[in-house]
Every structure is written in structure tokens, then in C-alpha cells.
Backbone as a chain_set.jsonl record, in Angstrom:
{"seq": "XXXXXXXXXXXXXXXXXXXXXXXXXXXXXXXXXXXXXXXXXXXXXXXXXXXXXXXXXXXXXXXXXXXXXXXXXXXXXXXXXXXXXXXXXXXXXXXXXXXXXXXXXXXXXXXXXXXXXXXXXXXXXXXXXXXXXXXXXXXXXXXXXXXXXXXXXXXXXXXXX", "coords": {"N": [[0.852, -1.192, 0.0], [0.808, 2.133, -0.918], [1.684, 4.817, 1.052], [1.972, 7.087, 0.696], [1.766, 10.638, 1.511], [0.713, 13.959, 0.909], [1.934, 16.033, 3.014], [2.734, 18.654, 3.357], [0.532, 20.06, 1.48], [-1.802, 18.674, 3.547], [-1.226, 20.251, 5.918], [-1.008, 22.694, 5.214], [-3.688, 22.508, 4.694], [-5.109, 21.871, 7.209], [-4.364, 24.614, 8.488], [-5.385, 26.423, 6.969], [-8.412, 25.555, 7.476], [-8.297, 25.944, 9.883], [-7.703, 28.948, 10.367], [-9.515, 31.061, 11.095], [-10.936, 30.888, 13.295], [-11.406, 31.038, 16.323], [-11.485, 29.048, 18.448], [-10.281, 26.395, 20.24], [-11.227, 23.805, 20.783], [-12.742, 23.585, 19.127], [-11.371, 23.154, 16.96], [-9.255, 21.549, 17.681], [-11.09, 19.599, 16.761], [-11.698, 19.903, 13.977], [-9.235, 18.837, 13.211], [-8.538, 16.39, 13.721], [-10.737, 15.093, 12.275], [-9.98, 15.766, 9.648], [-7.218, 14.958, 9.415], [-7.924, 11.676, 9.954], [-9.324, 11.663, 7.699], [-7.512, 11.781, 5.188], [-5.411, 10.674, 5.9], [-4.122, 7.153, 4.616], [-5.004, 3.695, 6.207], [-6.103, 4.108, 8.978], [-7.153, 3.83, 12.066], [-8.047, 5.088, 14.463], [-7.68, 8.5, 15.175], [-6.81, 11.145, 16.999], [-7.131, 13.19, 20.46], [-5.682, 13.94, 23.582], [-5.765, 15.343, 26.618], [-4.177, 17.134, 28.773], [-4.735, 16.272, 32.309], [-4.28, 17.326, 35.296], [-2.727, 14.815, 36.351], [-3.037, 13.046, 34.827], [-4.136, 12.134, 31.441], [-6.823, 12.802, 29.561], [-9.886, 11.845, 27.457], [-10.234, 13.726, 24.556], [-11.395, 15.394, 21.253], [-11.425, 13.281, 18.734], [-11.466, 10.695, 16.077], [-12.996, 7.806, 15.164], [-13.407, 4.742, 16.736], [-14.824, 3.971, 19.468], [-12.608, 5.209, 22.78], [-10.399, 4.673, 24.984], [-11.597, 6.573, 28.15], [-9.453, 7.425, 29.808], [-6.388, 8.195, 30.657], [-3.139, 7.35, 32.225], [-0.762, 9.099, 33.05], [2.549, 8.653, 31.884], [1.592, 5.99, 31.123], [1.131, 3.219, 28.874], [1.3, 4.019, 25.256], [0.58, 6.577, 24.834], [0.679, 8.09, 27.294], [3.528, 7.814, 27.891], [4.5, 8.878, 25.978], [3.445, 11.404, 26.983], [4.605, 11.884, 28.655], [7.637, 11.861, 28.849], [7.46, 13.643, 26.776], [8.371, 13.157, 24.153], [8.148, 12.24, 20.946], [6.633, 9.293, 20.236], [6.772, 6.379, 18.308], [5.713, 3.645, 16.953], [5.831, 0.439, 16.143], [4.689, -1.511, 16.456], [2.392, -2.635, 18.268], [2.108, -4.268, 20.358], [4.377, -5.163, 21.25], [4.964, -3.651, 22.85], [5.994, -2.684, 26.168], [3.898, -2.034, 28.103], [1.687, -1.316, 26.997], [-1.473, -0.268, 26.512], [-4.818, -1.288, 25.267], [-6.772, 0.512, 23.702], [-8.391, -0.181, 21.705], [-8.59, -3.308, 20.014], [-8.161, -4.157, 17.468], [-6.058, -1.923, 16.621], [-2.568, -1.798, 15.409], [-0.021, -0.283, 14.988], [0.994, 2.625, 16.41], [1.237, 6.403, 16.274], [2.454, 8.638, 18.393], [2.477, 11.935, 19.39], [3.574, 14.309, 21.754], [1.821, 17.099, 23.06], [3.01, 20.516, 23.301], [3.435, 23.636, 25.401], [4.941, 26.456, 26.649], [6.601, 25.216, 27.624], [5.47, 22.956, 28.558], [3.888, 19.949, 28.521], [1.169, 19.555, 27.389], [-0.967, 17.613, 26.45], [-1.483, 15.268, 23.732], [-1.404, 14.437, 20.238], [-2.393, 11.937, 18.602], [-2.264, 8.295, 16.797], [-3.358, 6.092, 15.088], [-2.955, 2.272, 13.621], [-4.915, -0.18, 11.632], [-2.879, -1.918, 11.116], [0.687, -3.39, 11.19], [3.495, -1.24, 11.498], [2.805, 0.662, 10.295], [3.718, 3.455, 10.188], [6.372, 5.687, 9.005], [8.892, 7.576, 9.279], [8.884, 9.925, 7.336], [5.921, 10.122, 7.684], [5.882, 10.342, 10.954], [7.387, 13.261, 10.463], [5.493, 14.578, 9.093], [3.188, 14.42, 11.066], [3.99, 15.597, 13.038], [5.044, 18.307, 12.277], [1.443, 19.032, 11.962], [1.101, 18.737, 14.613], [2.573, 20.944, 15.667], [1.146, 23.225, 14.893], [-1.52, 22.41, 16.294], [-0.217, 23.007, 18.918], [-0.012, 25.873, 18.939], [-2.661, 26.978, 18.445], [-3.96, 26.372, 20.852], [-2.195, 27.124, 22.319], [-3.054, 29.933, 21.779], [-5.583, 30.098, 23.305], [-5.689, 28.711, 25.487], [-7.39, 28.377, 27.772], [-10.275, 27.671, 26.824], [-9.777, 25.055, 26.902], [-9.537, 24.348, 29.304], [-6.607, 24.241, 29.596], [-5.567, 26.751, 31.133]], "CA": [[0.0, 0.0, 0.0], [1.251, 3.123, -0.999], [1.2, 5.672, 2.276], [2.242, 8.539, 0.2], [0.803, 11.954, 1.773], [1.611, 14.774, 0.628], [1.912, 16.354, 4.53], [2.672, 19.936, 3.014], [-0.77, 20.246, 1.651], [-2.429, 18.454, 4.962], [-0.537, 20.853, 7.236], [-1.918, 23.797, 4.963], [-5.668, 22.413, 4.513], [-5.524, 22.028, 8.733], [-4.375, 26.023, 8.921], [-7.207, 26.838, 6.168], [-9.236, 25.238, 8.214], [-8.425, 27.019, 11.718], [-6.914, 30.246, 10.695], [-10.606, 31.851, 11.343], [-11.89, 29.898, 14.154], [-10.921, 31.461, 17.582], [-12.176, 28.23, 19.649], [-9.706, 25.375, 20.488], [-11.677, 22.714, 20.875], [-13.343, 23.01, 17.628], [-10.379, 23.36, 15.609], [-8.269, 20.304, 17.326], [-12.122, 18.637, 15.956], [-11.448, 19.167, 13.047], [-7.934, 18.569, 12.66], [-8.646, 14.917, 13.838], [-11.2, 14.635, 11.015], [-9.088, 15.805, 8.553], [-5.815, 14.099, 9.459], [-8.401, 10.902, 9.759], [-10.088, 11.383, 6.392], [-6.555, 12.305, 4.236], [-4.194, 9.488, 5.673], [-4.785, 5.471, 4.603], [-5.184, 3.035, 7.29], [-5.982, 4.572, 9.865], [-8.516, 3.221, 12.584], [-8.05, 6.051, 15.319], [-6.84, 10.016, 14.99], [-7.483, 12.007, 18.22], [-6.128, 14.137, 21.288], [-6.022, 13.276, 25.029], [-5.411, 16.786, 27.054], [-3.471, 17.028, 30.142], [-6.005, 17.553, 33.206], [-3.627, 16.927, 36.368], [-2.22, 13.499, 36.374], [-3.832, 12.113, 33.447], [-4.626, 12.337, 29.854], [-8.247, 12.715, 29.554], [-9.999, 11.697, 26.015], [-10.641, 14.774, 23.652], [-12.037, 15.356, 19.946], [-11.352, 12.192, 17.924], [-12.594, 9.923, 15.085], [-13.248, 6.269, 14.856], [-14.142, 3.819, 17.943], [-15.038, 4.847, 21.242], [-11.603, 4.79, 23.168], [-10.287, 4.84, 26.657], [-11.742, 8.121, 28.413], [-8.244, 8.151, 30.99], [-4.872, 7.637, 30.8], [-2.521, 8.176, 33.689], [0.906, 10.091, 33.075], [3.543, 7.357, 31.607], [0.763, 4.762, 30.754], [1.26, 3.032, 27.26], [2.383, 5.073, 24.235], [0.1, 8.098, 24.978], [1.332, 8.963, 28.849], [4.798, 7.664, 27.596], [4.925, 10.411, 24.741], [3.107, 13.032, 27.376], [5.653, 11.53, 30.672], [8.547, 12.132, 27.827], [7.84, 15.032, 25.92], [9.099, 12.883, 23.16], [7.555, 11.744, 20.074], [6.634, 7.578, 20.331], [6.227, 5.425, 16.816], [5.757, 2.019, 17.844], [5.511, -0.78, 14.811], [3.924, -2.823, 16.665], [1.586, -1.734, 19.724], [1.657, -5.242, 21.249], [5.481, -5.797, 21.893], [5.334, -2.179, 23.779], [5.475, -2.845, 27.096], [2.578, -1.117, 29.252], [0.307, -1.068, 25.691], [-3.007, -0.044, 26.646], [-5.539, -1.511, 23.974], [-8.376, 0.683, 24.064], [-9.043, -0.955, 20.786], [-8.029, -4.558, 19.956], [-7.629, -3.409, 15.765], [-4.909, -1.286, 16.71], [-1.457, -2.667, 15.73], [0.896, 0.396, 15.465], [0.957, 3.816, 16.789], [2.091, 7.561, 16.095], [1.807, 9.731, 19.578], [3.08, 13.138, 19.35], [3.278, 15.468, 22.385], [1.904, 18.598, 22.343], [3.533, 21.204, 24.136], [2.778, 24.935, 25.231], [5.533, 27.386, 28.004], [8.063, 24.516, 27.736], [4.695, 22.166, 29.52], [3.234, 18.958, 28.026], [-0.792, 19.936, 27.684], [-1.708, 16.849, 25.318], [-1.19, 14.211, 22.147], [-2.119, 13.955, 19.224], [-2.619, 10.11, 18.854], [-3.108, 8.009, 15.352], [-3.526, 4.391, 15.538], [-3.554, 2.053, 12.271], [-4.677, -1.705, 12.136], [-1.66, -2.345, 10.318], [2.176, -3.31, 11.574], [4.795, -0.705, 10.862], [2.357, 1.955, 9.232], [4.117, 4.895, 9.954], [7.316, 5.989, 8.402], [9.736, 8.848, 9.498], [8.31, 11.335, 6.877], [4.088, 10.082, 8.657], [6.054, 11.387, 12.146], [8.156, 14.774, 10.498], [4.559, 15.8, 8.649], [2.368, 14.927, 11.599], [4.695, 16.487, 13.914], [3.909, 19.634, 11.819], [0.298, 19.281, 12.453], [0.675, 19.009, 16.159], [2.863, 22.226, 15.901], [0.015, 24.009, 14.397], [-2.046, 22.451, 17.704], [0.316, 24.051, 20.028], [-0.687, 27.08, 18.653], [-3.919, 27.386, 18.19], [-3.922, 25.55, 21.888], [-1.636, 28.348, 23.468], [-3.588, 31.322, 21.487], [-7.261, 30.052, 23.793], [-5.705, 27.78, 26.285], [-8.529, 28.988, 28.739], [-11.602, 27.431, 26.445], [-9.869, 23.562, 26.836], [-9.088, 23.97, 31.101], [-5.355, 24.745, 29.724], [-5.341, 27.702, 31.814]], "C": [[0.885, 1.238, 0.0], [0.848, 4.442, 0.041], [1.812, 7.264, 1.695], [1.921, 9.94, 0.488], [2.086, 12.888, 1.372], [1.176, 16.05, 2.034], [2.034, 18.281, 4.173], [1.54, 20.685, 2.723], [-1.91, 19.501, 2.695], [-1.806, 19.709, 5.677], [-1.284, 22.752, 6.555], [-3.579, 23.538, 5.137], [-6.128, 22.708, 6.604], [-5.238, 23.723, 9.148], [-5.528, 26.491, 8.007], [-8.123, 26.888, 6.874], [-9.991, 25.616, 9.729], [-7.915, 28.112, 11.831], [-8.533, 31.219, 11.684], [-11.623, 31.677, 12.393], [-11.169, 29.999, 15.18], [-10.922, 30.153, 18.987], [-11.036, 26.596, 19.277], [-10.143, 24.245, 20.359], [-12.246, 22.213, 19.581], [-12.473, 23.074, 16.354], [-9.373, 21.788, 15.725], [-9.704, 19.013, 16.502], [-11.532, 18.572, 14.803], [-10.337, 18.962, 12.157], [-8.151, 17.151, 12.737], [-9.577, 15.007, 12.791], [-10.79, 15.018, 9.73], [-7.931, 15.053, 8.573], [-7.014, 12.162, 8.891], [-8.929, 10.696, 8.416], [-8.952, 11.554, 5.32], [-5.617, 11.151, 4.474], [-4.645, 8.06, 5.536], [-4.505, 5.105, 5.612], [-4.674, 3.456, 8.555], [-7.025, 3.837, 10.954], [-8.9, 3.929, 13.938], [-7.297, 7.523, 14.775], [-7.798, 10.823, 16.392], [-6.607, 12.458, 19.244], [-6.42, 13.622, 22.248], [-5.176, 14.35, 25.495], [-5.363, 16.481, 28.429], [-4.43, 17.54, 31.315], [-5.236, 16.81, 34.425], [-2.457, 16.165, 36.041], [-2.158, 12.683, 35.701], [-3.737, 12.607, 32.554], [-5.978, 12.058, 30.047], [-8.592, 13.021, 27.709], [-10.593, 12.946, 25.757], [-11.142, 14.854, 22.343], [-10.645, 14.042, 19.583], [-12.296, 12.007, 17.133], [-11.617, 8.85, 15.204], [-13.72, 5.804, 15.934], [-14.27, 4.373, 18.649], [-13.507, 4.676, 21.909], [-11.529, 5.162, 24.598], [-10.449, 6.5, 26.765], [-9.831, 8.778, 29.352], [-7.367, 7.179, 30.421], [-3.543, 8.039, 31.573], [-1.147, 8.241, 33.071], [1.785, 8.642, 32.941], [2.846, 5.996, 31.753], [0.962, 4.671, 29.171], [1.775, 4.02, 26.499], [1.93, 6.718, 24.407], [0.509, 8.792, 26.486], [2.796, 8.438, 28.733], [5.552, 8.805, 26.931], [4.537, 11.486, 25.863], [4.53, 13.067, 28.791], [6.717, 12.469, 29.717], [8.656, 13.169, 26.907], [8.272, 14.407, 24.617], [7.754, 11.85, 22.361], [7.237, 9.763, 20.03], [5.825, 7.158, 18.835], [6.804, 4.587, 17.057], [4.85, 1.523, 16.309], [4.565, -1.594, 15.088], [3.523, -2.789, 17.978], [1.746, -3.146, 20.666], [2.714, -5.843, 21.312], [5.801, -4.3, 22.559], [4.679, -2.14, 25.434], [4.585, -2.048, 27.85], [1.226, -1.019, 28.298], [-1.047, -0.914, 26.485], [-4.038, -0.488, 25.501], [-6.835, -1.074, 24.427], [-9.188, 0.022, 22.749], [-7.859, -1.974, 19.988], [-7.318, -4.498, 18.565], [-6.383, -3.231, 16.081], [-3.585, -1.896, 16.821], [-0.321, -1.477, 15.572], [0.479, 1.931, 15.816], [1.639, 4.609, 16.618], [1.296, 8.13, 17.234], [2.842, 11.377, 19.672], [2.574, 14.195, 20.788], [2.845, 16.694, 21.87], [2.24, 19.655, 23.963], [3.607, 23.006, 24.389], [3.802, 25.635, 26.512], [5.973, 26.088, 28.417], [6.412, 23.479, 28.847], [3.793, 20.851, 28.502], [1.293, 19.141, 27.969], [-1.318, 19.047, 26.977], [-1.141, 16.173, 24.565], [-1.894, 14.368, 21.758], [-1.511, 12.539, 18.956], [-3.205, 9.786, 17.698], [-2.452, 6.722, 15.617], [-3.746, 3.632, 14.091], [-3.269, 0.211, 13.024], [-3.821, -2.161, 11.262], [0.051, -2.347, 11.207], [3.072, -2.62, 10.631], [3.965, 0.423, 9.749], [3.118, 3.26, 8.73], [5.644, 5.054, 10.151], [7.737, 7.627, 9.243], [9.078, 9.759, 8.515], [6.731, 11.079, 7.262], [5.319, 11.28, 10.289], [6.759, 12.585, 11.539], [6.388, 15.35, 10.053], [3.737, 15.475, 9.882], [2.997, 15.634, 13.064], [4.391, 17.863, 13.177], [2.881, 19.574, 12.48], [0.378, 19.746, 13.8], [1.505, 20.731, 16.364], [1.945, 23.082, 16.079], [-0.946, 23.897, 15.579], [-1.7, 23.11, 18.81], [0.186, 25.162, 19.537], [-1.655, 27.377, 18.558], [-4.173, 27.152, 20.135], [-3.555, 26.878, 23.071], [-2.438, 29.805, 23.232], [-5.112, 31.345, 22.737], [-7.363, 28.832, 24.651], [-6.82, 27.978, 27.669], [-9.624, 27.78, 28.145], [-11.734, 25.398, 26.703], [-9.798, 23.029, 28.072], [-7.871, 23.795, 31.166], [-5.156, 25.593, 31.091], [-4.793, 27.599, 33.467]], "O": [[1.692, 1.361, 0.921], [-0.213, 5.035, -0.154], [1.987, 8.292, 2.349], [1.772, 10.564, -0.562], [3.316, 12.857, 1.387], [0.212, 16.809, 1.933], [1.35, 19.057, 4.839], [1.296, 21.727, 3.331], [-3.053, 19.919, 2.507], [-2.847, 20.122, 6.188], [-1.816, 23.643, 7.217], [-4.425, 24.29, 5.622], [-7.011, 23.397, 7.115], [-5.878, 24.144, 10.112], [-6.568, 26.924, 8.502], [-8.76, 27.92, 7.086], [-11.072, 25.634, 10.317], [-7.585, 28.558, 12.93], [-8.414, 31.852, 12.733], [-12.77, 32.123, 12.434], [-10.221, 29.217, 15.265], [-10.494, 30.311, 20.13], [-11.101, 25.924, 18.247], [-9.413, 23.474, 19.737], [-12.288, 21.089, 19.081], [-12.775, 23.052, 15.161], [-8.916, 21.101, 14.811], [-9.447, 17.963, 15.912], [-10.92, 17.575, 14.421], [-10.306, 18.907, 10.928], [-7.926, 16.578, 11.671], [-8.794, 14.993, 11.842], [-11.33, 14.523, 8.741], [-7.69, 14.433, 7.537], [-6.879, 11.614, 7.796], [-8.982, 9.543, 7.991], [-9.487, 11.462, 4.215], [-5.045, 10.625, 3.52], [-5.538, 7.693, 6.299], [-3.777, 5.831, 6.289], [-3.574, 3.354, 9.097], [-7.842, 3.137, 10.356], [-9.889, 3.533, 14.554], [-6.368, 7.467, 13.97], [-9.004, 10.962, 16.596], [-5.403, 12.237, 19.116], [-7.338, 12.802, 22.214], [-4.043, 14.481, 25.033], [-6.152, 15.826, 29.111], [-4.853, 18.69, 31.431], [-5.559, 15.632, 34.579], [-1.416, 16.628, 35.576], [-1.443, 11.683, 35.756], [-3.206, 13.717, 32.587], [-6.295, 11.067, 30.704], [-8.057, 13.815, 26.934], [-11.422, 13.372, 26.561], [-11.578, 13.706, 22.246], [-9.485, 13.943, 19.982], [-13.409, 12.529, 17.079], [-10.393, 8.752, 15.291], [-14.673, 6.477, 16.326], [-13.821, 5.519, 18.64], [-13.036, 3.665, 21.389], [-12.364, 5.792, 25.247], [-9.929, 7.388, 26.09], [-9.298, 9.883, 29.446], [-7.438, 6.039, 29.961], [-3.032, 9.142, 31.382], [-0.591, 7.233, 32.635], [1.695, 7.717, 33.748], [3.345, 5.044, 32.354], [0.97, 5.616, 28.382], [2.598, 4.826, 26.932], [2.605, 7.728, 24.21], [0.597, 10.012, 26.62], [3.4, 8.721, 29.767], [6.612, 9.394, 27.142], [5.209, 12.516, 25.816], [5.07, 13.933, 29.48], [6.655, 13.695, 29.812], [9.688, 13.54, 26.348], [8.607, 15.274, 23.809], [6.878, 11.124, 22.832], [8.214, 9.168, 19.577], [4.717, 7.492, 18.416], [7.998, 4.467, 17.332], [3.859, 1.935, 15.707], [3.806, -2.23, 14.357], [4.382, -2.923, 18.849], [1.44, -2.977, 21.846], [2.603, -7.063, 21.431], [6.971, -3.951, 22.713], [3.572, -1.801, 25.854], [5.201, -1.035, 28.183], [0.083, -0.746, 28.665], [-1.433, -1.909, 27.098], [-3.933, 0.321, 24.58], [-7.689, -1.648, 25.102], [-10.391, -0.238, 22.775], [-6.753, -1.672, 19.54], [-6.114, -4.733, 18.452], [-5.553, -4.126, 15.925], [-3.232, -2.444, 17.866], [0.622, -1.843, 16.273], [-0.579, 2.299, 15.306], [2.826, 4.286, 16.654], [0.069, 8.205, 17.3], [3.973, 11.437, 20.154], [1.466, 14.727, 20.86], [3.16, 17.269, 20.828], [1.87, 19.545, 25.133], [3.871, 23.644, 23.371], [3.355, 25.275, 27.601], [5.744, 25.779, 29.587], [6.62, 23.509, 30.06], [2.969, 21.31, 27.711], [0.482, 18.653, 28.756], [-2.424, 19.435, 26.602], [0.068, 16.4, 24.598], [-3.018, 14.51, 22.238], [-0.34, 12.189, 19.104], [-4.206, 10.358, 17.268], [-1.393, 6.417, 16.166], [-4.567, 4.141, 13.327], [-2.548, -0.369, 13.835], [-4.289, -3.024, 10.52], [0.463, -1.328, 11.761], [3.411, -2.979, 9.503], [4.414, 0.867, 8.693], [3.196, 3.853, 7.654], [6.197, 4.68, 11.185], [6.968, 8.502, 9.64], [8.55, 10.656, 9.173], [6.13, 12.14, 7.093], [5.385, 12.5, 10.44], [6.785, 13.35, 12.502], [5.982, 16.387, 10.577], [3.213, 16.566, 10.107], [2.303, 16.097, 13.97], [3.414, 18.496, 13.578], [2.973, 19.967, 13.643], [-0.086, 20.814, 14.199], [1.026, 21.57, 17.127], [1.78, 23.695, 17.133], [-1.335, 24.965, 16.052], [-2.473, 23.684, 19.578], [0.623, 25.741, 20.532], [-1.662, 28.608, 18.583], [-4.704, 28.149, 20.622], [-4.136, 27.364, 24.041], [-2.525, 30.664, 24.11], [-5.642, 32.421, 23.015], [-8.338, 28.089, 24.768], [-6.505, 27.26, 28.617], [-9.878, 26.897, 28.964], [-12.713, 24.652, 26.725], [-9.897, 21.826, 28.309], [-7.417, 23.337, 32.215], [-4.599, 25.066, 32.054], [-4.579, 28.626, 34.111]]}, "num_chains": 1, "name": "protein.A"}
């Protein structure tokens, strides 16, 4: 399968999309349904926003998924514990894996980060081993840039503040 994106025009269509739209919450919406509807096999795209101790679930598309995730749990409180980007081939030789959905065989988790502080991931899940390639994490690392900004401009409207 050819995973070809062209991440330059995603990373513009998601600022198109939220240059005009003052409200956080409805812009990381519909960045997850755009990232979800533009990249192949995908079977999750969504955020989980820092509220204490936890990751608490935020705008997504696809299954229902775990509402909590506690600070250095699986790949999403690993990437938020770490500050560091996690692409995992294969979700089920990663020790602590959380399977909020059984599908799910690799993962891209990208911190997002705002005054040097972890406030969130963006989280994309495919039922496929080894989906995502070094240029999937440099363009959706873009995207999440574009989140920490929009994020820090109206961190008040998500319980940032």
C-alpha cells in the first residue's frame, strides 16, 4: 500500500481550516477529522489533554476509546511523561500497551507542548504493523505544531489555563 501523503498540503488544509476559528476545541475537531479522512489506514486520529495526572480523552474519530490515561501509561502517557515523540511498529510488543481498541497494531503519539509544559497528544492508531514511516512522524509532527498554537492562542476554552 502506498502511504504517500503529501503532509505539506495536509498541514496547509488544517491552517485553512483554523486560521478563522478562535475556539480550540473546535479546531483540534477538526484537525482529527481531517488528518483521519486524508491518511490510509488509519482506525483512530485524536487528542487526550493534560487535566492533572492524566490524559483525559478529547475530539477524535473512529471507535469509542479509553476516556483516561494516567501520566507514563502506554504510548500516549509515555509520549506526554517524555515530551518525546513515540512510533511504535507494533503496539503489542510495547510494554505497558493499553488496547483501548483490539484493531490497533501500530501507533504515532506526538506530544503537544505549550511554556516549555506537556498539555496533550495527538494520537493516530492504524490496524496495520509498521504503518508509519519517518516522513508520517516529520509531517504529523507539523500538524501538532500548528495544535500548540492554536492551543496556546485560547488555552482557557480547553481547562489549559
Amino acid at each position: 500500500m502506498d502511504n504517500n501523503t503529501d503532509y505539506a498540503l495536509l498541514l496547509a488544509q488544517a491552517t485553512a481550516l483554523t486560521e478563522s476559528e478562535p475556539d480550540a476545541l473546535a479546531n483540534l475537531s477538526n484537525i482529527s477529522a481531517l488528518v483521519f479522512e486524508t491518511l490510509p489506514d488509519l482506525n483512530w486520529c485524536g487528542f487526550y489533554l493534560n487535566r492533572g495526572d492524566e490524559l483525559v480523552l478529547g475530539p477524535f474519530q473512529g471507535r469509542s476509546a479509553c476516556t483516561r490515561i494516567g501520566w507514563g501509561k502506554g504510548v500516549c502517557g509515555t509520549a506526554a511523561a517524555t515530551g518525546e515523540t513515540q512510533r511504535i511498529a507494533d503496539v503489542h510488543a510495547f510494554e505497558g500497551h493499553i488496547a483501548c481498541d483490539a484493531a490497533s497494531e501500530s501507533e504515532l503519539v506526538v506530544p503537544l507542548t505549550v511554556a516549555n509544559q506537556v498539555i496533550g497528544v495527538l494520537d493516530i492508531d492504524s490496524p496495520r504493523k509498521a504503518r508509519f514511516s519517518a516522513e508520517d512522524q516529520d509531517g504529523i509532527e507539523a500538524i501538532a505544531k500548528l495544535c500548540e498554537r492554536l492551543l496556546e492562542l485560547e488555552r482557557g476554552s480547553v481547562g489549559l489555563g
